[in-house]
C-alpha positions in Angstrom: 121.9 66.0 24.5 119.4 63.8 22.4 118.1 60.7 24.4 116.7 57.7 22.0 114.1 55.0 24.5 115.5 51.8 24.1 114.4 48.0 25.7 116.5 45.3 24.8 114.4 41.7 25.7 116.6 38.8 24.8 115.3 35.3 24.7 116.5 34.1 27.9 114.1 36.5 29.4 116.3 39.3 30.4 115.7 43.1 29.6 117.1 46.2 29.4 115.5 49.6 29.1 118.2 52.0 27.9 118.7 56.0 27.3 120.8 56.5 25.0 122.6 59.8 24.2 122.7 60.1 20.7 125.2 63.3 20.7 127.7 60.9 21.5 130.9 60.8 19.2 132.4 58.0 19.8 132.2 55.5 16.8 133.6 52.6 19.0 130.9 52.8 22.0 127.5 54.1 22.5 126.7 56.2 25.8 123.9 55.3 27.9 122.5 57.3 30.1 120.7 55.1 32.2 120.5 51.0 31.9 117.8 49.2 33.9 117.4 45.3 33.7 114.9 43.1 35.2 117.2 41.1 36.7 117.8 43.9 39.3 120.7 46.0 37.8 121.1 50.0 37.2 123.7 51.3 34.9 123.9 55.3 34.9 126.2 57.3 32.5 127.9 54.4 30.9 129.7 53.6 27.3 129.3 50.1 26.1 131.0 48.9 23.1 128.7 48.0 20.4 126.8 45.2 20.9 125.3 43.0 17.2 123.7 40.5 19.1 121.7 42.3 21.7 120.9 45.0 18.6 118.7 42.1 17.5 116.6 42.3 20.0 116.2 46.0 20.4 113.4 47.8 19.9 113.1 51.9 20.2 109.9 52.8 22.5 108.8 56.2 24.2 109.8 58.1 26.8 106.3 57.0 28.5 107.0 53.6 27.5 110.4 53.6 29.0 109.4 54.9 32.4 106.1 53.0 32.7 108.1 50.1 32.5 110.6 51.1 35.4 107.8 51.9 37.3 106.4 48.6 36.9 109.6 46.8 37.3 110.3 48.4 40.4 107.0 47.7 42.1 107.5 44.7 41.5 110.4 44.5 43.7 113.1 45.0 41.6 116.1 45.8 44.0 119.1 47.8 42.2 122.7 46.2 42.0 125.8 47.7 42.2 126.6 49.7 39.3 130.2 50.2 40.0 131.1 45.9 39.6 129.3 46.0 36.5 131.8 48.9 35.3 134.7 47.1 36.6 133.5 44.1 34.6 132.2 45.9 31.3 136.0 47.5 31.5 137.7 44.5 32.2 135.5 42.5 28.8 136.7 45.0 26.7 140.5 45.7 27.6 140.4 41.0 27.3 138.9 41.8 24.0 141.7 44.2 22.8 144.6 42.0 23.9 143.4 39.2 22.0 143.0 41.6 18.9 146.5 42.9 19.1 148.1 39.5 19.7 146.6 37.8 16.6 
């Protein structure tokens, strides 16, 4: 497995720090390891589709980078959601998205 550091800060002030698995296969979505957001969500083992917008605001950073950050962000306070609604709702985004596409 080859992990790429990832943080993603868009302008409404969110962020993401991802791991990504770059071994991955899959053309259609990109596996993440582990997704952290300051807005008090964790993500582990996922596969997102593709994403062009938020790939505007990522930046690659290093492994130190990446966990100094989740170190900060969780003394801070950060509290950890629930990982398994955020699946049921990533899941539910993308089987909307391929209706639409096969009814048009």
């Amino acid at each position: 497995m080859k992990l790429t550091y990832l943080q993603t800060d868009f302008p409404n002030g969110r962020s993401h720090l991802l791991m990504r698995n770059l071994d991955s296969t899959n053309q259609e979505l990109h596996h993440y390891i582990l997704v952290l957001t300051n807005k008090g969500k964790l993500w582990v083992d996922v596969f997102w589709p593709y994403d062009e917008e938020s790939e505007k605001y990522t930046r690659h950073i290093s492994e130190e980078q990446f966990w100094h950050t989740f170190r900060d962000w969780r003394l801070q306070g950060l509290v950890l959601g629930d990982s398994e609604k955020v699946a049921q709702i990533l899941a539910r985004k993308q089987l909307d998205r391929k209706k639409k596409s096969n009814s048009i």
